[in-house]
C-alpha positions in Angstrom: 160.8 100.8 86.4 157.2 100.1 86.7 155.7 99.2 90.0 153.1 96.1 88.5 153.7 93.0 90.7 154.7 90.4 88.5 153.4 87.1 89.2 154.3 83.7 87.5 151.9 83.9 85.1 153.3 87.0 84.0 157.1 85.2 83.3 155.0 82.8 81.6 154.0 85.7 79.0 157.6 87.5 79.3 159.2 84.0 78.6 157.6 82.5 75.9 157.0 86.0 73.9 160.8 86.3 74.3 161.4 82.8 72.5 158.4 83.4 70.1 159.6 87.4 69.2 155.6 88.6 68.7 152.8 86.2 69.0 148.9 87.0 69.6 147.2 85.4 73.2 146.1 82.8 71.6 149.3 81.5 70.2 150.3 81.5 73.5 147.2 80.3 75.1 148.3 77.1 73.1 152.2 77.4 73.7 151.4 77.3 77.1 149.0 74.3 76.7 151.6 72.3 75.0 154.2 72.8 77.2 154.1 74.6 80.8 150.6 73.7 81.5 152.5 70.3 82.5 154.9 72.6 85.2 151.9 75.3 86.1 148.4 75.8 86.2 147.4 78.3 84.1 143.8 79.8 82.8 143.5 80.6 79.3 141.9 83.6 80.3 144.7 85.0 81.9 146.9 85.1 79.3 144.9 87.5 77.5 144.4 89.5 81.0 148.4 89.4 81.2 149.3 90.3 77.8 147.3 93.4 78.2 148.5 94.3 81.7 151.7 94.1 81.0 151.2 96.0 78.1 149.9 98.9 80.0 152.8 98.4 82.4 155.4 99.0 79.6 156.8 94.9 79.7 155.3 94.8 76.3 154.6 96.5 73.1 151.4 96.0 71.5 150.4 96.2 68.0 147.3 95.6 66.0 147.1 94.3 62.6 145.5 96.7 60.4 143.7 94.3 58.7 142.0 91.0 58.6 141.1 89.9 62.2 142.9 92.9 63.7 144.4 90.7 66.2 146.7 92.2 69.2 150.6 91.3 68.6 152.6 91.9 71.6 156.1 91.7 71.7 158.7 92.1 75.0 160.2 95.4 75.7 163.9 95.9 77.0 161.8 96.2 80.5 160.3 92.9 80.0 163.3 91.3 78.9 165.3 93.2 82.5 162.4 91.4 84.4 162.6 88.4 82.9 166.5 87.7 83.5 166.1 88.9 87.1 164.2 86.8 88.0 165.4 83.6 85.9 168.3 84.5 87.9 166.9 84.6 91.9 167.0 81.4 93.7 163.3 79.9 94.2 163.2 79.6 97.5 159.5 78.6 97.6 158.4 75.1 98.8 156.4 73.2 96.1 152.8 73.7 96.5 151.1 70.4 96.2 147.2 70.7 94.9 146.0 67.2 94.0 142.5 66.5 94.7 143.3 62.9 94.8 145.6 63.0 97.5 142.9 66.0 99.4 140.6 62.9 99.2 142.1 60.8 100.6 143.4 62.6 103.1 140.1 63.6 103.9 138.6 60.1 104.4 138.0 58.5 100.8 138.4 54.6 99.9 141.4 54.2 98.3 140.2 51.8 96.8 137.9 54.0 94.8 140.3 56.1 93.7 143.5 53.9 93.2 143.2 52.6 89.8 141.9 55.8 88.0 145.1 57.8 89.3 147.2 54.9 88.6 145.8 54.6 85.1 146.2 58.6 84.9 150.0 58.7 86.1 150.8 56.0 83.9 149.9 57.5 80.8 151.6 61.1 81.9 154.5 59.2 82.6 154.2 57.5 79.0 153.8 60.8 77.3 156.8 62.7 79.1 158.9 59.5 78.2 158.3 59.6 74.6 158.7 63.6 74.7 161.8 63.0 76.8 163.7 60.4 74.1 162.9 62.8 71.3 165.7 65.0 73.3 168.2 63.7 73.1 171.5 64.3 75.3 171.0 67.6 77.7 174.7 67.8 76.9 174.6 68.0 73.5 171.5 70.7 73.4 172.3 74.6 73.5 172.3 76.0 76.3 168.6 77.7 76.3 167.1 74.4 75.4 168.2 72.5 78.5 166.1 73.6 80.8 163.1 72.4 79.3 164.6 69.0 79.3 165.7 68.8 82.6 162.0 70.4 83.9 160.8 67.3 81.4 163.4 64.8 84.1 162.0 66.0 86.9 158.7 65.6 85.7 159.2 62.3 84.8 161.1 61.5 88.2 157.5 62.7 90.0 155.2 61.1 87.6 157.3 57.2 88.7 157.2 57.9 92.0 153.0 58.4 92.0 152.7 55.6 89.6 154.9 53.6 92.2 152.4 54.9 95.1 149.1 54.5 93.3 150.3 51.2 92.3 150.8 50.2 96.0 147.1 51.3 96.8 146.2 49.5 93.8 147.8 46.3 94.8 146.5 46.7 98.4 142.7 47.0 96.9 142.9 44.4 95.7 144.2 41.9 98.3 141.2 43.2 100.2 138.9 42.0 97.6 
């Protein structure tokens, strides 16, 4: 078993290689943009730093297509996949880490006032967008199994997304009874 600390940005590459089969870094430079850049922050540029050092640590398999673009294919190895489903399977027992510069300015002195209606306008539309990708869905009961995580990450998402429209919205309001 290989020693490399894996870091969340490397299940990102385990996971959504293990979906795809093989896929370049830039098919999943824009998987990840479409879909778990909502749930984690993620640089482009690591993807193709991950790719390869997993590679080198045996997670992956890595081919180059002998012709055209000679692009890098990588593909998860029965290592990867071991690491993958061990950790899918431990608990998280890691508090949410909350990085919004909105809320560091204003916790660090700003007007709400200032900043209310551009993160109210902001929340609203992310809510809007994870509605409509939420009714295309359908019922989490009647998905297979694999595909109902997504969905219910896509609830939770919504659930945070209403409760900052509900708090901007307050801020909002209270602007402009000051005014």
């Amino acid at each position: 078993m290989s020693s490399l600390r894996l870091t969340p940005p490397s299940y990102i590459v385990l996971g959504l290689l293990s979906e795809l089969g093989e896929a370049t870094p830039y098919t999943l430079k824009q998987l990840a943009a479409n879909g778990i850049g909502n749930l984690w922050s993620l640089q482009h540029a690591q993807l193709y730093r991950e790719t390869e050092r997993l590679a080198d640590a045996g997670y992956l398999t890595e081919r180059r297509e002998s012709e055209g673009r000679r692009r890098k294919l990588y593909r998860v190895t029965d290592e990867g996949r071991r690491a993958l489903a061990e950790w899918l399977a431990t608990p998280t027992a890691e508090y949410t880490e909350l990085r919004d510069l909105a809320l560091l300015k204003l916790a660090l002195g700003t007007d709400p006032a200032t900043i209310a209606p551009v993160q109210l306008e902001l929340h609203r539309n992310k809510l809007r967008e994870y509605e409509q990708l939420r009714a295309l869905s359908g019922k989490v009961e009647d998905l297979p199994p694999e595909a109902r995580g997504a969905v219910l990450a896509l609830e939770a998402g919504i659930g945070h997304e209403r409760e900052y429209v509900r708090f901007w919205s307050r801020l909002a309001k209270e602007r402009g009874a000051a005014n």
